[in-house]
C-alpha positions in Angstrom: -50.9 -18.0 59.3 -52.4 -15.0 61.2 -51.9 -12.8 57.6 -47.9 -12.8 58.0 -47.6 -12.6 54.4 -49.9 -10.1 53.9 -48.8 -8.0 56.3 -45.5 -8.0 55.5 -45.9 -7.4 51.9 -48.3 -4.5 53.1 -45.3 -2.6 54.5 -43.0 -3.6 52.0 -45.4 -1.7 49.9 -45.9 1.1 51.9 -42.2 1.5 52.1 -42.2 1.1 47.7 -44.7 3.8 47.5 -43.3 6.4 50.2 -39.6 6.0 48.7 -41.7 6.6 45.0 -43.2 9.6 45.6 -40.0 10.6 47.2 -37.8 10.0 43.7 -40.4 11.3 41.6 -40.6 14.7 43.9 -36.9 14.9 44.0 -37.1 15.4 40.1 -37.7 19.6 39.7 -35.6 19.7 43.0 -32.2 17.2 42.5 -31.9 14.9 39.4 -29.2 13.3 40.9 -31.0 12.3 44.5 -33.8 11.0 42.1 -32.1 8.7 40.3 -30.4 7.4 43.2 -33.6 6.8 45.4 -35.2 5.5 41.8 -31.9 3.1 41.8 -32.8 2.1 45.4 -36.0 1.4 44.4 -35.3 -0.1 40.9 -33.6 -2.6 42.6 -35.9 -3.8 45.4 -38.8 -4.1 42.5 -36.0 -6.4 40.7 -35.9 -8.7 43.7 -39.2 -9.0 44.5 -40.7 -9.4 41.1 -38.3 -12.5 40.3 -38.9 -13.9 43.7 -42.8 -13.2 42.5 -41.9 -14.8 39.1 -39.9 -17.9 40.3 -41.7 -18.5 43.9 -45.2 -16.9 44.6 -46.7 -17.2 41.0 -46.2 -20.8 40.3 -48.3 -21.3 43.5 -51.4 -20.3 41.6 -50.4 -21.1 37.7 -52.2 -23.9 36.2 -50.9 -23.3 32.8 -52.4 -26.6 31.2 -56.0 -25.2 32.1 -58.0 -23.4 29.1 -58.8 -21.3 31.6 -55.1 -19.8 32.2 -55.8 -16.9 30.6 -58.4 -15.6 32.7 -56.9 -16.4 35.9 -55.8 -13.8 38.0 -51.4 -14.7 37.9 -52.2 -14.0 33.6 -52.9 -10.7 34.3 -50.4 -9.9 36.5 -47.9 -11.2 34.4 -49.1 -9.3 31.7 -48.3 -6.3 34.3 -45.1 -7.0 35.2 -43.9 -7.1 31.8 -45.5 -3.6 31.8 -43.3 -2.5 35.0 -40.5 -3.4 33.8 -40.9 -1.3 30.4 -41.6 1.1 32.4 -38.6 1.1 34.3 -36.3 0.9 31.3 -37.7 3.8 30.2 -37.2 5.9 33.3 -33.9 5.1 32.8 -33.3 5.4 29.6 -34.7 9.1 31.0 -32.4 9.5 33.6 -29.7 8.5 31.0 -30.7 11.4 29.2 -31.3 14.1 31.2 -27.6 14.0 32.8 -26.0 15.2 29.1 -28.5 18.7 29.4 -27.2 18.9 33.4 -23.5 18.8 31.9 -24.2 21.9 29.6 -25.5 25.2 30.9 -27.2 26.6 28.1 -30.9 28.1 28.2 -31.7 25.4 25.3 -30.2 22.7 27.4 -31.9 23.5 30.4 -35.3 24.0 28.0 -34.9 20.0 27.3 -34.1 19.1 30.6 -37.0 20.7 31.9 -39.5 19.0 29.5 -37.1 15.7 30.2 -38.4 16.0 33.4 -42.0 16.6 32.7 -41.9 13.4 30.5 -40.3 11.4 33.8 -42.8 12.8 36.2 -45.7 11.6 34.0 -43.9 7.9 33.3 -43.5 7.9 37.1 -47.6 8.8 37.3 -48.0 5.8 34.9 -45.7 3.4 37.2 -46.7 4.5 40.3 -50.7 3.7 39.2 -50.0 0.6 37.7 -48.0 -0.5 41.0 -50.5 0.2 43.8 -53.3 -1.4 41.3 -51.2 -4.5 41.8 -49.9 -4.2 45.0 -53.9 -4.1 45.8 -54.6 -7.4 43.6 -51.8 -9.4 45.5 -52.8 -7.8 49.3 -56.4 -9.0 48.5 -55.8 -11.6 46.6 -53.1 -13.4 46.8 -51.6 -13.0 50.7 -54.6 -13.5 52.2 -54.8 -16.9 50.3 -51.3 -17.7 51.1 -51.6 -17.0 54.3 -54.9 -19.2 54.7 -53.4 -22.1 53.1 -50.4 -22.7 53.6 -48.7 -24.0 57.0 -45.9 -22.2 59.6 -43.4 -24.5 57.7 -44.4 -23.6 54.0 -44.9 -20.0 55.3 -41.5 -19.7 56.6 -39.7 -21.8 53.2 -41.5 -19.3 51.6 -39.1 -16.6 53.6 -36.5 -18.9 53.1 -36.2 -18.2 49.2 -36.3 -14.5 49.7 -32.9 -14.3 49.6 -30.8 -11.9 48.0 -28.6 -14.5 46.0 -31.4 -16.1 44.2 -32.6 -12.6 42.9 -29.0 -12.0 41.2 -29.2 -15.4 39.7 
């Protein structure tokens, strides 16, 4: 289908990983314009991975093969479990850098500061493990979406991106 998929994961993406950096470099400047750019971005990730979860990934599961394990959807589930500990735990950090914001003291502001060192380096760890991914599934699986499958199936498969099913 001309690489519709693909290319419009690819910008999706792009957008992801600009609005990323942008939260984690927010963090030594505004906590608060972090979290809510993180919140923004939690929340697309939520979408997309149970649209991945429910829709995309059963296109390539075969779990009754002894070869399940070493296909490539095994691994990537094995990753998105890992993105969304990840996630809890950035905020879980968020969570606990707003009680050192509400006192003023040099020992507060000492946590905070090595709050947010801890963040920055869990945001390193997300953002790595994302764009490894987001390359797997541009390479990988688009392109064979987009091979196989016809207008029709291409545009059902836009058809259950909806907003609704992700909140279900």
């Amino acid at each position: 289908m001309n690489g519709l998929i693909t290319n419009y994961f690819s910008v999706i993406h792009d957008k992801q990983s600009l609005l990323f950096s942008y939260a984690k470099n927010m963090l030594t400047e505004n906590v608060t314009k972090a979290q809510e750019v993180f919140d923004f971005l939690h929340n697309e990730l939520a979408f997309f991975i149970l649209w991945e979860e429910r829709v995309l990934l059963p296109l390539f599961d075969d779990k009754e093969s002894p070869l399940f394990e070493t296909y490539p959807t095994y691994s990537l589930h094995l990753e998105v479990q890992h993105i969304k500990i990840l996630i809890k735990y950035i905020n879980e950090g968020f969570l606990q850098l707003t009680i050192p914001m509400q006192a003023n003291s040099v020992t507060n502001k000492l946590t905070m500061s090595e709050s947010v060192e801890t963040l920055i380096s869990v945001f390193d760890e997300l953002e790595g493990l994302l764009q490894q991914i987001n390359i797997k599934k541009e390479s990988l699986y688009f392109p064979i979406i987009d091979e196989a499958l016809t207008k029709e199936e291409v545009a059902e498969l836009f058809v259950t991106m909806t907003y609704s099913d992700a909140k279900n």
